[in-house]
N, CA, C and O atoms as a Tinker XYZ file with bonds, in Angstrom:
   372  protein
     1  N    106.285000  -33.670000  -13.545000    73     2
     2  CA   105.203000  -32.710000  -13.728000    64     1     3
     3  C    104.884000  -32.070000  -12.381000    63     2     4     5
     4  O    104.823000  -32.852000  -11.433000    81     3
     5  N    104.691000  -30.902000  -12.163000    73     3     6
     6  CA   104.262000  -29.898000  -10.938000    64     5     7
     7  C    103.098000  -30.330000  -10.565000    63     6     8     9
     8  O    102.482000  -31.152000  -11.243000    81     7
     9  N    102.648000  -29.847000   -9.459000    73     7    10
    10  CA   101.057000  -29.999000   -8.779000    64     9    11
    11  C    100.772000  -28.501000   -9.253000    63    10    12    13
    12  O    101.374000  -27.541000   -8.773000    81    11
    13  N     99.971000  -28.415000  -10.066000    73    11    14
    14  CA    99.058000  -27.130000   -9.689000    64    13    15
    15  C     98.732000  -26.751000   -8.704000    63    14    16    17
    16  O     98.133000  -27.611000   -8.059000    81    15
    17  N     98.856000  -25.598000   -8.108000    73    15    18
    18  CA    97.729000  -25.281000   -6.941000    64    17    19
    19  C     96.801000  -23.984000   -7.542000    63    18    20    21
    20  O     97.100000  -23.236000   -8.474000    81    19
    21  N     95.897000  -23.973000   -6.920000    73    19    22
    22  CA    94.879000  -23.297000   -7.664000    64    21    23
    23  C     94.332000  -22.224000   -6.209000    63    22    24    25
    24  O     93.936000  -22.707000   -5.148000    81    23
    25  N     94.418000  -20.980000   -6.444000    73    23    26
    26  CA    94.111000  -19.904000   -5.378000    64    25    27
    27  C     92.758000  -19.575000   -5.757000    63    26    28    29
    28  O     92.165000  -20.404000   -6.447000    81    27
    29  N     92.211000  -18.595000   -5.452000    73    27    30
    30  CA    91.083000  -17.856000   -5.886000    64    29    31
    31  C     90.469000  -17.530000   -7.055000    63    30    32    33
    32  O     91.271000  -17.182000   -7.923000    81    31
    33  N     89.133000  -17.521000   -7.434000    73    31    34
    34  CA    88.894000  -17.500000   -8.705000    64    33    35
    35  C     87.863000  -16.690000   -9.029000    63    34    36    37
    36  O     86.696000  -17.080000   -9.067000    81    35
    37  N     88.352000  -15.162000   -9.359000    73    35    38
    38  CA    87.550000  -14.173000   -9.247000    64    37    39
    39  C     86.601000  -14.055000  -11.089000    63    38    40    41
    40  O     87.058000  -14.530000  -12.129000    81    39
    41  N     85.128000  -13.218000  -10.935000    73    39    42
    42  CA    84.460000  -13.248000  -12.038000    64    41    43
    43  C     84.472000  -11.773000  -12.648000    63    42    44    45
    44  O     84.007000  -10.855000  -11.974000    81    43
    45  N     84.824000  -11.615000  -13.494000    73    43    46
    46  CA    84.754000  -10.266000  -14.484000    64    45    47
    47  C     83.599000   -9.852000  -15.101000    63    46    48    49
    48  O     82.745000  -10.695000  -14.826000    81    47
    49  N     83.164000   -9.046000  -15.747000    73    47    50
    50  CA    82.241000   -8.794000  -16.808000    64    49    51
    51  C     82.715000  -10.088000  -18.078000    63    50    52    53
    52  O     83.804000   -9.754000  -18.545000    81    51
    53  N     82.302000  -11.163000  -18.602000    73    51    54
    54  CA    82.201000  -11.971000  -19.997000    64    53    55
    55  C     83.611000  -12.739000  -19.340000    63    54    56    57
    56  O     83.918000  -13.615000  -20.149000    81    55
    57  N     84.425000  -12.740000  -18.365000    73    55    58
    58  CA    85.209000  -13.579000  -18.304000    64    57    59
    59  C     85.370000  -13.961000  -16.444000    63    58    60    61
    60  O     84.945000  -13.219000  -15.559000    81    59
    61  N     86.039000  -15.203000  -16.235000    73    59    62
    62  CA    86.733000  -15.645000  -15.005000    64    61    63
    63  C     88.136000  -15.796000  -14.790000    63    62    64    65
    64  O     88.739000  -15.848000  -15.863000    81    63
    65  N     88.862000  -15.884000  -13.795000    73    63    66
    66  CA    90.148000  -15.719000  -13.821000    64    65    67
    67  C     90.237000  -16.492000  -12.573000    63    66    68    69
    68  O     89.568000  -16.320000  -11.554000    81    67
    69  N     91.406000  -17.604000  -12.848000    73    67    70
    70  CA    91.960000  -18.175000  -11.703000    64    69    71
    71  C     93.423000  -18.194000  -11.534000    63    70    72    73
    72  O     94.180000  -18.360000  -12.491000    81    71
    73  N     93.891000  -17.998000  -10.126000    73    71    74
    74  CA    95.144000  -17.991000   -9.616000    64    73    75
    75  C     96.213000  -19.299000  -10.111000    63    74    76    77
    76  O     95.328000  -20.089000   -9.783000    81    75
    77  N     96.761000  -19.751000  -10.355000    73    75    78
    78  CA    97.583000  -20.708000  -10.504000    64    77    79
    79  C     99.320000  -20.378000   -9.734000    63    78    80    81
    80  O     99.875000  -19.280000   -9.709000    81    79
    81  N     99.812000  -21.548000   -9.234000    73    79    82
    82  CA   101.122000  -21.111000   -8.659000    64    81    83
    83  C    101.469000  -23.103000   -8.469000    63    82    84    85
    84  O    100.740000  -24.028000   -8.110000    81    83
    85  N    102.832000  -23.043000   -8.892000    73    83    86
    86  CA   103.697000  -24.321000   -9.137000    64    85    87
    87  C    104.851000  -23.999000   -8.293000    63    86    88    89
    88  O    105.083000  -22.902000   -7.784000    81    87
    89  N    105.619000  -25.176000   -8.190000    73    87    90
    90  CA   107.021000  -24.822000   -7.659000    64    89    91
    91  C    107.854000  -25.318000   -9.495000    63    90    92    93
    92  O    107.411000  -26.100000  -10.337000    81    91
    93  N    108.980000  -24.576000   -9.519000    73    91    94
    94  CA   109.412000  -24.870000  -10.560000    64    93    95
    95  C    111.003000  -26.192000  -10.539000    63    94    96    97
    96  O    111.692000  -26.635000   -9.620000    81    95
    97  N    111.002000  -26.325000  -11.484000    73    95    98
    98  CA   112.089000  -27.937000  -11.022000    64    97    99
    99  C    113.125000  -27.603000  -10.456000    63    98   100   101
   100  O    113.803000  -28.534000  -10.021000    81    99
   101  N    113.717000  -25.974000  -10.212000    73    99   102
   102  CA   114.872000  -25.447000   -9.604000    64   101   103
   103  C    114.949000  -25.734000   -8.022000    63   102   104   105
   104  O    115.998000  -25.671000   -7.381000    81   103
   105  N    114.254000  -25.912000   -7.725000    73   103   106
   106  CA   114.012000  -26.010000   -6.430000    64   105   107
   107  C    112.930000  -25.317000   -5.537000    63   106   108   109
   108  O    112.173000  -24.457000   -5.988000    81   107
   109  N    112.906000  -25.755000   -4.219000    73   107   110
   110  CA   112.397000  -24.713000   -2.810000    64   109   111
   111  C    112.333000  -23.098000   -3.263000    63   110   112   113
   112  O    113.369000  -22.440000   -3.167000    81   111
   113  N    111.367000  -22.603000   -3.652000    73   111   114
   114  CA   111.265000  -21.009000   -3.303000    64   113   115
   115  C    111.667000  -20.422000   -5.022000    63   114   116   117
   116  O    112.254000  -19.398000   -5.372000    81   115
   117  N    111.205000  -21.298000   -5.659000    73   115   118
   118  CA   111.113000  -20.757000   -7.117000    64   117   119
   119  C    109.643000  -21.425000   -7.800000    63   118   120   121
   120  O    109.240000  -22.313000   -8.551000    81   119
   121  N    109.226000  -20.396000   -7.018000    73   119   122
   122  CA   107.286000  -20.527000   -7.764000    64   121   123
   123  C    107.194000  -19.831000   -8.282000    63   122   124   125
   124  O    107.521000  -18.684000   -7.978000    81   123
   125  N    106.600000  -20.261000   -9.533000    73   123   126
   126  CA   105.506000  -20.031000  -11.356000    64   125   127
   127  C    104.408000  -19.477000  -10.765000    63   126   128   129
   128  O    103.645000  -20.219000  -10.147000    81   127
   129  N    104.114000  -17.894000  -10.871000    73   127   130
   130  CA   102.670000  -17.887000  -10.538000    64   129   131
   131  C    102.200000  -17.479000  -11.787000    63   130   132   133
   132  O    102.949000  -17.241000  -12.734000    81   131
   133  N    100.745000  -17.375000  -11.827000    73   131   134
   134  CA   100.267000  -17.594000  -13.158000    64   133   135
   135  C     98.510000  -17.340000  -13.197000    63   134   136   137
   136  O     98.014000  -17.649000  -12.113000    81   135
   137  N     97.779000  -16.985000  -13.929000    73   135   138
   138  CA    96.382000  -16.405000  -13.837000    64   137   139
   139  C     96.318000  -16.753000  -15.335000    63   138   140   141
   140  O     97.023000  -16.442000  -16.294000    81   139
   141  N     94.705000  -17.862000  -15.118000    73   139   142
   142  CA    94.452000  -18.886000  -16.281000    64   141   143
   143  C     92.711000  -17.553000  -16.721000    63   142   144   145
   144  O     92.182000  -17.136000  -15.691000    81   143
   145  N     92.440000  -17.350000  -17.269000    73   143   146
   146  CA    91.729000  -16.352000  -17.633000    64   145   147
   147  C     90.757000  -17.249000  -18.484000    63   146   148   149
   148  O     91.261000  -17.713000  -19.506000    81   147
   149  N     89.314000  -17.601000  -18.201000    73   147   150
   150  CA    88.488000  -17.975000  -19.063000    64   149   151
   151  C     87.177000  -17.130000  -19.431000    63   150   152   153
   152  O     86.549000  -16.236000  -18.865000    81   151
   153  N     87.064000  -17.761000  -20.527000    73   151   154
   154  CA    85.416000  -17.251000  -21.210000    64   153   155
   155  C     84.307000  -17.281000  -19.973000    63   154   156   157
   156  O     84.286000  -18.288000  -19.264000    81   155
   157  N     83.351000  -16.152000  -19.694000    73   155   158
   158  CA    82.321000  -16.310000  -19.034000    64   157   159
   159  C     80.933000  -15.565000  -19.642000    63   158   160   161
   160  O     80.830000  -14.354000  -19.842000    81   159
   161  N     79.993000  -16.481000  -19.865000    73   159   162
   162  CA    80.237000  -18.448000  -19.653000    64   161   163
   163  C     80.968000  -19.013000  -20.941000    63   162   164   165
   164  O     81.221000  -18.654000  -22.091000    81   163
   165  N     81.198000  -20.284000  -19.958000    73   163   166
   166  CA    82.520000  -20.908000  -20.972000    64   165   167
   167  C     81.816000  -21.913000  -21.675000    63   166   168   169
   168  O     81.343000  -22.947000  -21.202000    81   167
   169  N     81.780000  -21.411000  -23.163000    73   167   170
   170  CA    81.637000  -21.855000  -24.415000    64   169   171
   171  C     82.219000  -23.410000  -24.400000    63   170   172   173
   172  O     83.214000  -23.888000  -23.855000    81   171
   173  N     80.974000  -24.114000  -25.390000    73   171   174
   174  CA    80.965000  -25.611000  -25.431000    64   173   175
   175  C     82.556000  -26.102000  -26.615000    63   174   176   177
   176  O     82.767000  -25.778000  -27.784000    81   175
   177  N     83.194000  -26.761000  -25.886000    73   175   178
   178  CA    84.248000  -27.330000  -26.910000    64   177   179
   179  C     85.520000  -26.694000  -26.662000    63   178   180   181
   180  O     85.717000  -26.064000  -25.622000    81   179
   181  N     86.534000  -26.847000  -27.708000    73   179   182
   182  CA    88.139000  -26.675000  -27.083000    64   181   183
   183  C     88.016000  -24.905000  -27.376000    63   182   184   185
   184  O     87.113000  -24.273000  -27.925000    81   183
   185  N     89.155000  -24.491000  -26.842000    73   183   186
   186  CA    89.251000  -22.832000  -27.047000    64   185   187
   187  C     90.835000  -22.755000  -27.490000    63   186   188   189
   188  O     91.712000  -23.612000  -27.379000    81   187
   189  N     90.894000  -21.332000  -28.071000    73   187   190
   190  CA    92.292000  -21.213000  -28.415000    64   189   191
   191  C     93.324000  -20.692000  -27.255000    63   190   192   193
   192  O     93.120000  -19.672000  -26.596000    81   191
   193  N     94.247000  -21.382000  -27.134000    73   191   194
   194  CA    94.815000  -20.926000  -26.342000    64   193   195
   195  C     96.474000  -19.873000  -26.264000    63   194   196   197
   196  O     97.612000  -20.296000  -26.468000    81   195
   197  N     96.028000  -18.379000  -25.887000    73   195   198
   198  CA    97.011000  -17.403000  -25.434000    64   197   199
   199  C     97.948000  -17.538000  -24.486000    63   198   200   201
   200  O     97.476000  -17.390000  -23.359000    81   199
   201  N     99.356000  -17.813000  -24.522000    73   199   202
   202  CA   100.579000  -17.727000  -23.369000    64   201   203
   203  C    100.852000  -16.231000  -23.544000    63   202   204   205
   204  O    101.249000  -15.733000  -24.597000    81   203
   205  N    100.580000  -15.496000  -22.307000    73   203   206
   206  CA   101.019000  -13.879000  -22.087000    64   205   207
   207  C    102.147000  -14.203000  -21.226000    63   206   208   209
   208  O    101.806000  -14.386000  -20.058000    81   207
   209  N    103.231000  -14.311000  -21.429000    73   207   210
   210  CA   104.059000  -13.974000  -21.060000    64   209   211
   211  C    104.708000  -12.332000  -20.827000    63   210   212   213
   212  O    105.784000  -11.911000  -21.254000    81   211
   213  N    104.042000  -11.851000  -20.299000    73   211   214
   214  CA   104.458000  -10.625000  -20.228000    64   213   215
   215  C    105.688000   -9.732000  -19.578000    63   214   216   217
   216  O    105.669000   -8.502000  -19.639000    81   215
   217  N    106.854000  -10.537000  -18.896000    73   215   218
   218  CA   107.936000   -9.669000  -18.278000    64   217   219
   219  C    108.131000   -8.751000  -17.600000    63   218   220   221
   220  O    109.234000   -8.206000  -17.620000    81   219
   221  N    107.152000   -8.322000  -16.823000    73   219   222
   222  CA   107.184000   -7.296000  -16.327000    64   221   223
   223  C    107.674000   -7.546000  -14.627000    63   222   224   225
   224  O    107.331000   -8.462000  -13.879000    81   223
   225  N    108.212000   -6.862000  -14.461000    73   223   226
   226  CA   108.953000   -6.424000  -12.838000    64   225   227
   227  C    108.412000   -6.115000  -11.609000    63   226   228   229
   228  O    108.567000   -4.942000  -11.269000    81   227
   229  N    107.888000   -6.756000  -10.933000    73   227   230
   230  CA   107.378000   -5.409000   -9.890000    64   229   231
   231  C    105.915000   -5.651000   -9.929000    63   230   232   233
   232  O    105.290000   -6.384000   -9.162000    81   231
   233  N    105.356000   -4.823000  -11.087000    73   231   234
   234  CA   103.945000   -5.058000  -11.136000    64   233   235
   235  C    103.423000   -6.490000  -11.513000    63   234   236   237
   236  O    102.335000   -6.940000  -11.153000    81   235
   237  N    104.301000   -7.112000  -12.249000    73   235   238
   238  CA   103.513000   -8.528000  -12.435000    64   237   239
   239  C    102.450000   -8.211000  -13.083000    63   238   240   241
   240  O    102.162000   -7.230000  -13.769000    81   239
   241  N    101.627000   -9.603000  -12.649000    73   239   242
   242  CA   100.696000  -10.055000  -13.077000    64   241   243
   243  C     99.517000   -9.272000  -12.661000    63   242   244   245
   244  O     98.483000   -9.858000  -12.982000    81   243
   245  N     99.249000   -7.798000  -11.866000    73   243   246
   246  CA    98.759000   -6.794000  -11.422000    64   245   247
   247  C     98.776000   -5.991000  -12.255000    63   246   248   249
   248  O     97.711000   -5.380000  -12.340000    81   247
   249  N     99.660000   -5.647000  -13.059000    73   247   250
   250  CA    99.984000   -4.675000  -14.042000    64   249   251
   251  C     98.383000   -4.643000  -14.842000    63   250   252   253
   252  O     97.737000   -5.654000  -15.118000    81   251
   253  N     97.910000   -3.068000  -15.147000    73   251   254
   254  CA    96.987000   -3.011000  -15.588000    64   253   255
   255  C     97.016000   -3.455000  -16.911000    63   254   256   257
   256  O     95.928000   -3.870000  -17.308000    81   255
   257  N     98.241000   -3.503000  -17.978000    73   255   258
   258  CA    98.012000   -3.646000  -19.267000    64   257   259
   259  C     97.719000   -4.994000  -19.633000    63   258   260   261
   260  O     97.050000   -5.389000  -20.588000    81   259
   261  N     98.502000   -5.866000  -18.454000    73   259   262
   262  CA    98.484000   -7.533000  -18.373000    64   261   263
   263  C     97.145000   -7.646000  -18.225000    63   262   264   265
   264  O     96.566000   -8.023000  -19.244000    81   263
   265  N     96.380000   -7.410000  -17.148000    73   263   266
   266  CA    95.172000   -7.726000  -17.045000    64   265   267
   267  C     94.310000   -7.750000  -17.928000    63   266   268   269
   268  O     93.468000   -8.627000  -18.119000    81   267
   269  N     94.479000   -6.805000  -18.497000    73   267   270
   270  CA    93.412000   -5.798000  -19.508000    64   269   271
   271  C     93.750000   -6.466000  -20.627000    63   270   272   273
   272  O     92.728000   -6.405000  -21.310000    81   271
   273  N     94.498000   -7.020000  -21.183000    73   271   274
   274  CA    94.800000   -7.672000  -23.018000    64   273   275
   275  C     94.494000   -9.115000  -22.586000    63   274   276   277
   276  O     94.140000   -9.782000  -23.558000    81   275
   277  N     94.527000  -10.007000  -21.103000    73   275   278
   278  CA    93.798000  -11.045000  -20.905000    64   277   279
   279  C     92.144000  -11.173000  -20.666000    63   278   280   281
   280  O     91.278000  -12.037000  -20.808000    81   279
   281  N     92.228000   -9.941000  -20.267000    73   279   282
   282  CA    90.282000  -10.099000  -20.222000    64   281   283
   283  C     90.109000  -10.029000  -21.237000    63   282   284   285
   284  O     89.255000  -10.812000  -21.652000    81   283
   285  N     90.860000   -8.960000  -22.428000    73   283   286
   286  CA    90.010000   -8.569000  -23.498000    64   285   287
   287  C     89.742000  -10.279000  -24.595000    63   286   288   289
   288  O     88.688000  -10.739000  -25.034000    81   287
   289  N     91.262000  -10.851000  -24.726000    73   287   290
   290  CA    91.159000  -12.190000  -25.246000    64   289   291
   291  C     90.054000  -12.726000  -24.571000    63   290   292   293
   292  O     89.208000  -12.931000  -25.441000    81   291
   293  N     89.638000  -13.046000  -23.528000    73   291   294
   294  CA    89.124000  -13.901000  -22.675000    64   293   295
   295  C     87.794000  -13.411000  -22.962000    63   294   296   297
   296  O     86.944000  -14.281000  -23.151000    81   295
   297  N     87.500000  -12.415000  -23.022000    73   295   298
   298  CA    86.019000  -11.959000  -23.253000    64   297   299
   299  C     85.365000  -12.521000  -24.790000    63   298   300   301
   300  O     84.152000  -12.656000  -24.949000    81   299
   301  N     86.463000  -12.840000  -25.958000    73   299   302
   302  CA    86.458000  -12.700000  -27.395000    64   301   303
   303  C     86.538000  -14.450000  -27.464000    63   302   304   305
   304  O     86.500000  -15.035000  -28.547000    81   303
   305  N     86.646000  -15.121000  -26.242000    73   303   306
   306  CA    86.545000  -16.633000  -26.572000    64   305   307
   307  C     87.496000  -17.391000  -26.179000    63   306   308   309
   308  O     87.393000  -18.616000  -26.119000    81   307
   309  N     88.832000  -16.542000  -25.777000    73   307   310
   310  CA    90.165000  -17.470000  -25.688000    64   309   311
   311  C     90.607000  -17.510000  -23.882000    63   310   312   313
   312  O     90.689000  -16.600000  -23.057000    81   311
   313  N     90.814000  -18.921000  -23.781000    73   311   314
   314  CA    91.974000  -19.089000  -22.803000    64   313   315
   315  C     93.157000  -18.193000  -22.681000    63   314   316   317
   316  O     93.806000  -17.828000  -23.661000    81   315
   317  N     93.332000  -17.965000  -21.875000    73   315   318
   318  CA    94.737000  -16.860000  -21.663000    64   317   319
   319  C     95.376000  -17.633000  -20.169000    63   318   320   321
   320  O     94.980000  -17.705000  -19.006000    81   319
   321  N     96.463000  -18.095000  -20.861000    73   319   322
   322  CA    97.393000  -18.034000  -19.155000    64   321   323
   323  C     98.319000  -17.032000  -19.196000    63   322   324   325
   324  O     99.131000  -16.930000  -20.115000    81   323
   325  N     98.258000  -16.287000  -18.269000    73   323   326
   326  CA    98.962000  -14.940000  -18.222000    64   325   327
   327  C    100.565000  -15.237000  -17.000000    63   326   328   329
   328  O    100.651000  -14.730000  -15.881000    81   327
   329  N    101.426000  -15.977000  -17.516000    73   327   330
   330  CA   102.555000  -16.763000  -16.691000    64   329   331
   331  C    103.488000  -15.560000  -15.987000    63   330   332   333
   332  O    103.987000  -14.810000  -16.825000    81   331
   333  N    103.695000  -15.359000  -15.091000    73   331   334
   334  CA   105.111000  -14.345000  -14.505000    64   333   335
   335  C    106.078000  -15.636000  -14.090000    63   334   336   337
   336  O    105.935000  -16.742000  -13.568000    81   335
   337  N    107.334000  -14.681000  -14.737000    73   335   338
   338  CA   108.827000  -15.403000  -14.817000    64   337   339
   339  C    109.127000  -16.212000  -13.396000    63   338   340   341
   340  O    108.346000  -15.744000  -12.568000    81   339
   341  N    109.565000  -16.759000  -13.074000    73   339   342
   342  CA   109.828000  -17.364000  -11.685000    64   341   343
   343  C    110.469000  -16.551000  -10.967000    63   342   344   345
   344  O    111.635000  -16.499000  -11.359000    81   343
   345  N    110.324000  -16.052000  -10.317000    73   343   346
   346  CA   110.549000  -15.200000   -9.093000    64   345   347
   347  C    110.341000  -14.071000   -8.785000    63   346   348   349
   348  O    110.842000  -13.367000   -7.908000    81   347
   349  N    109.256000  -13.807000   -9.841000    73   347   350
   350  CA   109.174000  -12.523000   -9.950000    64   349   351
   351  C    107.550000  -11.525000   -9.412000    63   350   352   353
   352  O    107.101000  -10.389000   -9.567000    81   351
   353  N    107.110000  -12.917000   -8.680000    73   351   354
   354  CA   105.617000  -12.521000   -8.100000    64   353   355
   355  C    105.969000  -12.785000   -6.671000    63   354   356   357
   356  O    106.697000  -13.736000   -6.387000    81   355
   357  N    105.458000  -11.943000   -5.710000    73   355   358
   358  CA   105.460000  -12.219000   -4.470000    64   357   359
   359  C    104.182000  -12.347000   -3.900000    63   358   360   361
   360  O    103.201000  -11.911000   -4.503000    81   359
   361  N    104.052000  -13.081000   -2.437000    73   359   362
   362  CA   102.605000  -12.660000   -1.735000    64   361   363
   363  C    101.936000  -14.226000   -2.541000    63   362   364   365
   364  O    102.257000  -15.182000   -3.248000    81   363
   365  N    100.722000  -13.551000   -1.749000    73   363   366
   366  CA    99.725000  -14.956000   -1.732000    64   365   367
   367  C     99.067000  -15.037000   -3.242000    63   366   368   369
   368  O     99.080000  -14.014000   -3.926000    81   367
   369  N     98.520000  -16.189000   -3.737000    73   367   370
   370  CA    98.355000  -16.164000   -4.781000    64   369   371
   371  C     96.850000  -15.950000   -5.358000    63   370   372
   372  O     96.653000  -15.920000   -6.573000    81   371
């Protein structure tokens, strides 16, 4: 199992969003980054949970449409981890 590491954890209008980044079992220099998107405030009991896998190149996990369909879940009650492919995020997390 990976260590989580956990970066910054910025607040939205009805939701929060935190950084997440792993190393993946391939080795040295193949980090999972990843933005865990919660309810704000976060509602008593389990939530449903969204994998956005979204594919995108370049823009990542920046990409406005990514962002925007995780807040919107996230605002409506749900967990969202919004995962980019392994290698495909650069920079700090």
């Amino acid at each position: 199992m990976p260590t989580i590491e956990r970066g910054p954890t910025v607040s939205g209008q009805g939701f929060q969003v935190h950084a997440l980044h792993w190393q993946h079992g391939a080795g040295e220099g193949n980090a999972v980054h990843a933005q865990l998107f919660l309810p704000s405030p976060l509602p008593e009991g389990e939530l449903p949970l969204l994998i956005n896998s979204h594919g995108h190149w370049g823009a990542g996990l920046a990409a406005r449409e990514v962002a925007g369909r995780s807040q919107m879940f996230a605002r409506e009650g749900w967990a969202v981890l919004s995962v980019a492919m392994r290698g495909t995020e650069h920079g700090e997390h």
